[in-house]
C-alpha positions in Angstrom: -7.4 6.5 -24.7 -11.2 4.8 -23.8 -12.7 4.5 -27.5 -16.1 5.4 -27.1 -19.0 3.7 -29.6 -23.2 3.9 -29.8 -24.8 0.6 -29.4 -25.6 1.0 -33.1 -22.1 1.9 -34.0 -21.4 -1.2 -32.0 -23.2 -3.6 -33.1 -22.3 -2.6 -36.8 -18.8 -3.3 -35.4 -19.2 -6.8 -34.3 -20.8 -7.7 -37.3 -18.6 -6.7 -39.7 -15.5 -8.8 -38.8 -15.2 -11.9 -36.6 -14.6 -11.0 -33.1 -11.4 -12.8 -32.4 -10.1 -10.4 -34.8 -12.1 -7.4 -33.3 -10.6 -8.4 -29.9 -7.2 -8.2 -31.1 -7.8 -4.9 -32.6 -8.8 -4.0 -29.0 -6.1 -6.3 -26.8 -8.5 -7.5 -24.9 -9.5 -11.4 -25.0 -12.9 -12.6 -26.9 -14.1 -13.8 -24.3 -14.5 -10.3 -22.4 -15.7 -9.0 -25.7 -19.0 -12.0 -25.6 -18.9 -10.7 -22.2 -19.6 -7.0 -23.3 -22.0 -7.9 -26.2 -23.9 -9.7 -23.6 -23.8 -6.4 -21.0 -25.1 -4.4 -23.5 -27.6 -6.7 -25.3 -26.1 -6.7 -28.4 -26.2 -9.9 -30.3 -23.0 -11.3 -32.3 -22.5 -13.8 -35.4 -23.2 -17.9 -34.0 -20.5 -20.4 -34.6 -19.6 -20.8 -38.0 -21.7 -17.5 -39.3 -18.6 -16.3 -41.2 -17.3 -19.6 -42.7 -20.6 -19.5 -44.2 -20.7 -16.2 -45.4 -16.9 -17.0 -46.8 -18.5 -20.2 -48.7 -20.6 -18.1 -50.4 -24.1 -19.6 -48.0 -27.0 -17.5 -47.2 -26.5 -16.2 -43.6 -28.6 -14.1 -41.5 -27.9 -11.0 -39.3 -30.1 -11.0 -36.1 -31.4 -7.4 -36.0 -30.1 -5.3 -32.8 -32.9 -5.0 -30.0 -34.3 -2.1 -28.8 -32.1 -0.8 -25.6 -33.4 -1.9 -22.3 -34.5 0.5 -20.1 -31.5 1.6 -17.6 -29.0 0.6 -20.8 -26.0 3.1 -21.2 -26.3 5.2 -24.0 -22.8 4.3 -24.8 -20.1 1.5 -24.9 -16.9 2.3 -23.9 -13.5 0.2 -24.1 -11.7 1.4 -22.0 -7.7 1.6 -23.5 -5.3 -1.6 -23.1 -2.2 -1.5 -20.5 0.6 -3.4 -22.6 3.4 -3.8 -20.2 4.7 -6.5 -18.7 2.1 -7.5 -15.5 0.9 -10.8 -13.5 -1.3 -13.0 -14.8 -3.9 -12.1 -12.1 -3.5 -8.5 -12.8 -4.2 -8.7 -16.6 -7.5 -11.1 -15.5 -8.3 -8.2 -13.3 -7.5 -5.6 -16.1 -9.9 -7.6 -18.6 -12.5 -7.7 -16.1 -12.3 -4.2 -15.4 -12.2 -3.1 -19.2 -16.0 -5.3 -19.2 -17.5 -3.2 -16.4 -16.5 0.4 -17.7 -18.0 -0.4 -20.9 -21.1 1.0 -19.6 -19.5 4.3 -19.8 -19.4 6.6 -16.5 -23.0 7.5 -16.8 -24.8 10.4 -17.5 -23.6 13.9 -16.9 -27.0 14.8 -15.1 -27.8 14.3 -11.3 -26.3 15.8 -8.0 -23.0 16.4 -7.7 -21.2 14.6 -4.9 -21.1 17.0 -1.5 -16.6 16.5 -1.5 -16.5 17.2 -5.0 -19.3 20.7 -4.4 -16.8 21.6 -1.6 -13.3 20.8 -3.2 -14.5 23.6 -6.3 -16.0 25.6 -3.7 -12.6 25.7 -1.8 -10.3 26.3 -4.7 -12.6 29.4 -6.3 -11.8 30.8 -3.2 -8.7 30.1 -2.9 -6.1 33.3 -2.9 -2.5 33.7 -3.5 -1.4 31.5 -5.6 2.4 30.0 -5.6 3.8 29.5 -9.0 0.1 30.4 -10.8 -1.5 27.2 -8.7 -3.9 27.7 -6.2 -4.2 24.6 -3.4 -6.5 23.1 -1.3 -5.2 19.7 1.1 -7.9 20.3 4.0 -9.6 17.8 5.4 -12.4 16.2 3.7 -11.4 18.3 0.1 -9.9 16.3 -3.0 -6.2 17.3 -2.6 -5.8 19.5 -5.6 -2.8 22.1 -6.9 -4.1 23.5 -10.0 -4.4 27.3 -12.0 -8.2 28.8 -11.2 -7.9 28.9 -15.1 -8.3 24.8 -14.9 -11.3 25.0 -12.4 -13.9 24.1 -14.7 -12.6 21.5 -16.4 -12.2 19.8 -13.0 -15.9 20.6 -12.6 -16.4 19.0 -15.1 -13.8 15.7 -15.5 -14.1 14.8 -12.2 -18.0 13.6 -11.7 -17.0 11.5 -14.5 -14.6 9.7 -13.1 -16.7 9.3 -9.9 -19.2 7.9 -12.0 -16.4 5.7 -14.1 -15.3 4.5 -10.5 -18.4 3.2 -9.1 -18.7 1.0 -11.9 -15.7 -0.5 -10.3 -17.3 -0.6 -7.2 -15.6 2.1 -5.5 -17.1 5.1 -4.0 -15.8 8.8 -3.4 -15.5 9.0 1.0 -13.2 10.4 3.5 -11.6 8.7 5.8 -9.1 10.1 8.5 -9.5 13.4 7.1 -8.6 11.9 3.3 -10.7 11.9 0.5 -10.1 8.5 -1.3 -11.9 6.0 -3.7 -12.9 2.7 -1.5 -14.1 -0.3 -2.4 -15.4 -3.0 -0.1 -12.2 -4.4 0.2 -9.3 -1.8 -0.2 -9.3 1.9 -1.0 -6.9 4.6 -3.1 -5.7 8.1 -2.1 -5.2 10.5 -5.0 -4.9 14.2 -6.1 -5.0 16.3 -9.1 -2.7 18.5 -10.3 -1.8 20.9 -12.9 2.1 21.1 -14.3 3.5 24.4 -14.6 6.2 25.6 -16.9 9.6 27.2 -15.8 11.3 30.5 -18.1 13.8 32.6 -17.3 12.3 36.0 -16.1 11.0 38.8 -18.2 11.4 42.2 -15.9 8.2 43.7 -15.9 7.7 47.3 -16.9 8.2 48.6 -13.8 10.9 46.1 -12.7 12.9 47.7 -15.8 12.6 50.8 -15.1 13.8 50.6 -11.7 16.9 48.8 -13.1 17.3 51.8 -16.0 17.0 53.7 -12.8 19.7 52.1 -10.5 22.3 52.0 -13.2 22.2 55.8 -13.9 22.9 56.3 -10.2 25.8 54.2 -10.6 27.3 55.7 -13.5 26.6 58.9 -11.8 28.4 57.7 -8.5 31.8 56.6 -11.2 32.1 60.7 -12.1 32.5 61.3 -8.5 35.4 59.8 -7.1 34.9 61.3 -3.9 31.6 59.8 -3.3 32.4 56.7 -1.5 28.5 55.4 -1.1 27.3 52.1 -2.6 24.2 51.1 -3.0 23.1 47.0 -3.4 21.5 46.7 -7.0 17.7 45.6 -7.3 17.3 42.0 -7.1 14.3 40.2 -9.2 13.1 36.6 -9.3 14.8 34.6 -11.2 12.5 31.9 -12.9 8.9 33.0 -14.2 6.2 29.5 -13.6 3.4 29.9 -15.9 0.4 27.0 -15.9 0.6 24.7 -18.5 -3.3 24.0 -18.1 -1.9 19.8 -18.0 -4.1 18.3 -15.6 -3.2 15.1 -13.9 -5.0 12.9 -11.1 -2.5 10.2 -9.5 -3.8 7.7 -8.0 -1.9 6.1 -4.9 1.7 4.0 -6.6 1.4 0.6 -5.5 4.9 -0.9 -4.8 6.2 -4.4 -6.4 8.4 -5.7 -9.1 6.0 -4.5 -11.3 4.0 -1.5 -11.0 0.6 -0.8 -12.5 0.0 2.8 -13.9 -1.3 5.3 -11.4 -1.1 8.7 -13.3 -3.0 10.5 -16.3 -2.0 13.4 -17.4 -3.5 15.6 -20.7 -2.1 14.9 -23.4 -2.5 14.8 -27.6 -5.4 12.6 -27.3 -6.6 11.9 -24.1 -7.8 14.8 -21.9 -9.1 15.2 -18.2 -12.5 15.5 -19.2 -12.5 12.0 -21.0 -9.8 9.2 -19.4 -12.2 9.0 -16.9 -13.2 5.1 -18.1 -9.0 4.8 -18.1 -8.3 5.8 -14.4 -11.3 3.5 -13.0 -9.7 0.3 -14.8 -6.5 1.5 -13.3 -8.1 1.8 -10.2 -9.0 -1.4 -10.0 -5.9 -3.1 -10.8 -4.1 -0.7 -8.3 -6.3 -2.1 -6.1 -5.7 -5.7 -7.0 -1.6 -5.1 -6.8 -2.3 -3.7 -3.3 -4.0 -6.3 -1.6 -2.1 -9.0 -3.8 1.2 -7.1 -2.0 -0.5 -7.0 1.2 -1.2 -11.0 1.0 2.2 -11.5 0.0 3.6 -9.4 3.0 1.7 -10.9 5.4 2.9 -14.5 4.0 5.9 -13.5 4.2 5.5 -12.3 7.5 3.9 -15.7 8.4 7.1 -17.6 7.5 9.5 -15.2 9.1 7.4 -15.8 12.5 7.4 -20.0 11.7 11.4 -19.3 11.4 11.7 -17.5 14.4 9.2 -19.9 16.5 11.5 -22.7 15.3 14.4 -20.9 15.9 13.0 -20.0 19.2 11.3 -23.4 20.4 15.1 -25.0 19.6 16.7 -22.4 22.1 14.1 -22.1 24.2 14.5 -26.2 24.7 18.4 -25.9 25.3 17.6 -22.7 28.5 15.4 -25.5 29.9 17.7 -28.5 29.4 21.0 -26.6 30.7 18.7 -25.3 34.0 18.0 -28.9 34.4 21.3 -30.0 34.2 22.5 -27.3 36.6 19.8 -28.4 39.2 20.4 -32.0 39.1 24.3 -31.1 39.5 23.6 -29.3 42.9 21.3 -32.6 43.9 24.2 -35.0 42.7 27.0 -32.5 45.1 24.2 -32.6 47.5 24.3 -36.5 47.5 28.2 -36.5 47.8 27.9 -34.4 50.9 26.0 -36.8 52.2 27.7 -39.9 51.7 31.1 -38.8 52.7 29.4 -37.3 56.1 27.7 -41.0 56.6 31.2 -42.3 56.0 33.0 -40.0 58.7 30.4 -40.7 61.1 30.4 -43.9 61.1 33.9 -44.3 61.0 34.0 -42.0 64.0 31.7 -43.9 66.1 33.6 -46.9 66.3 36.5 -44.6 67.6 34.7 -43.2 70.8 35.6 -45.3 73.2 38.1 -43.1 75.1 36.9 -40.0 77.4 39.9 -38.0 75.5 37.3 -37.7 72.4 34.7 -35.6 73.9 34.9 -33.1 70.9 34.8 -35.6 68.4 31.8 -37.0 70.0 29.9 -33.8 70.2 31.1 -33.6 66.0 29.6 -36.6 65.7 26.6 -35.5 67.6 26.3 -32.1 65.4 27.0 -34.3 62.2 24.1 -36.4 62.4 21.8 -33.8 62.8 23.5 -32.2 59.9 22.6 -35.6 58.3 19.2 -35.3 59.2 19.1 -31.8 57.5 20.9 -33.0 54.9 18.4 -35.9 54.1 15.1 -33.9 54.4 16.8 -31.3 52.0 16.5 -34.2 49.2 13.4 -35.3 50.1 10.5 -35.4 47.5 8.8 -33.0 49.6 11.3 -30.7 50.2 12.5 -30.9 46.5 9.0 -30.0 44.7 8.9 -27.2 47.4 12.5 -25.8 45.9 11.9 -26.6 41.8 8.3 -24.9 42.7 10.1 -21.9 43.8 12.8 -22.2 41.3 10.4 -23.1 38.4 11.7 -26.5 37.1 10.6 -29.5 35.4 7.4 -28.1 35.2 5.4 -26.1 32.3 7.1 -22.7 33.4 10.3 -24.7 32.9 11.4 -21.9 30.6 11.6 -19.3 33.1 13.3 -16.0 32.3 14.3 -17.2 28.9 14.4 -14.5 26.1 14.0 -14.6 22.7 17.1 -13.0 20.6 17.0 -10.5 18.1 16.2 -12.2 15.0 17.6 -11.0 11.7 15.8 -13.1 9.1 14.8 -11.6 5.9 
């Protein structure tokens, strides 16, 4: 859990061991620790100050300033996340743990109008399910928790408003969700309390109306002719009782690795005080999310160059093979053509006899079928029919569609 320290406690701290080894004690870089001395105006031994003060030289301490006005009354550093993560996400982390160091403010001041109506909500709140009263409307903190556990969230919760906008996010709703937002990406969450299963205990009453059952029974056994039967008294099985655990879980970000998104009560860490804790989290939560969302839409990017290649290689074999086709039908057209010319001409040097009337009116009908023929592959009358057919133009693509693509 978030260790939390005066600025005189601090500043004792830093001057009693160098603070690459105070940083290790922490996990944190020394870097980020300069970086929190510096936040809170507290000064920290120069170069060299402890190979001095190892040799035995006269060194001197520089004496802690009075607190600037505005200061936090406290330092906080906020605890270390030792698994496995990214290289950007630990950056992040370390950056984070610098700006809760200023603690999540003082417990004085309004209370936020969700947080005023979430309490308000879950006080009146009736009937609950398992001991746990619930509240999910919109514009309420989702919470499922025992009224028992109400305070504390009165309590806990401000704070780790307060720890949040350190972070730079803010408590809003948006689509009828309460979430924490930041300028560039924002977190659902909800609190909840655990509950604790056991067999059930019957009740007073609930034995007695068993004791009472089982003498009618035994009655009903003496009586042989007595054939009623009677279905025994059924009770719940399981009894929940509130543990008083509270947890908030923050939205899960999905990747190969995921950064911690829920605190729960435990030995030493409590709802009232991991506030410092969730807003780091938070912000590497954060982080993962958009760093997924860049890396979706990447991916996304290349899947669309593949299927634009893909497409523009297809897309170039519709228009070649309508090409093809159309130039085919000119070529026949052309054959037609010659072959008629051919026939005519051989025709006409065979009509010197009356007997060939009906060739001659053939021949008559085949040279205007020549004429047709030859304005049909004119260049006018051929722009007219790719025009109309949509070829060797920029439309050249006409009713081509794009396959299902199955890239991953």
């Amino acid at each position: 859990m978030a260790r939390s320290f005066t600025r005189e406690q601090f500043y004792k701290l830093v001057w009693s061991k160098p603070l690459t080894h105070l940083a290790k004690e922490f996990y944190i870089s020394d870097v980020a620790l300069h970086k929190i001395c510096r936040k809170h105006d507290i000064p920290n031994p120069p170069l060299g100050w402890w190979a001095k003060k190892e040799a035995g030289k006269p060194v001197e301490q520089t004496p802690l300033p009075k607190a600037k006005a505005g200061t936090a009354r406290e330092i906080i550093i906020a605890n270390a996340d030792l698994s496995k993560e990214a290289a950007t996400l630990s950056a992040v982390r370390e950056q984070a743990r610098v700006q809760a160091s200023s603690g999540d403010g003082a417990d004085d001041g309004p209370q936020h109008p969700i947080i005023t109506r979430t309490l308000a909500a879950l006080r009146k709140a009736k009937d609950p399910e398992k001991g746990l009263v619930s509240v999910a409307e919109p514009g309420l903190i989702h919470c499922t928790v025992a009224p028992a556990s109400i305070d504390r969230i009165a309590v806990g919760l401000p704070r780790i408003v307060r720890a949040m906008a350190l972070q730079g996010f803010q408590l809003v709703e948006a689509g009828g969700r309460v979430r924490f937002a930041s300028e560039v990406e924002s977190l659902g969450f909800s609190i909840t309390e655990t509950v604790k299963r056991e067999a059930h205990v019957l009740t007073p009453s609930e034995r007695k109306e068993q004791e009472a059952y089982e003498k009618r029974r035994e009655r009903a056994r003496r009586r042989p002719w007595d054939d009623s039967w009677e279905m025994p008294p059924r009770f719940q099985e399981w009894d929940y009782r509130p543990t008083g655990q509270l947890a908030i879980e923050l939205e899960q970000v999905w990747g190969d690795v995921r950064p911690r998104s829920t605190f729960r009560d435990g030995k030493t860490q409590r709802f009232e005080t991991f506030a410092s804790d969730v807003a780091v989290a938070a912000a590497v939560l954060a982080a993962a999310k958009i760093e997924n969302r860049l890396r979706q839409e990447a991916k996304e990017r290349k899947r669309q160059e593949e299927r634009d290649r893909r497409d523009q290689g297809l897309r170039a074999e519709h228009i070649q093979e309508r090409r093809i086709a159309a130039f085919g039908t000119i070529l026949t057209e052309l054959e037609k053509l010659d072959r008629m010319r051919q026939l005519v001409a051989a025709l006409n040097s065979q009509l010197a006899s009356s007997e060939t009337a009906r060739v001659a009116n053939f021949v008559t009908w085949a040279n205007d079928r020549l004429t047709e023929l030859e304005a049909a592959i004119s260049a006018s009358t051929l722009e007219e029919k790719f025009e109309e057919a949509r070829l060797f133009g920029d439309d050249d693509d006409y009713k081509f569609v794009s396959p299902p693509y199955y890239g991953y």
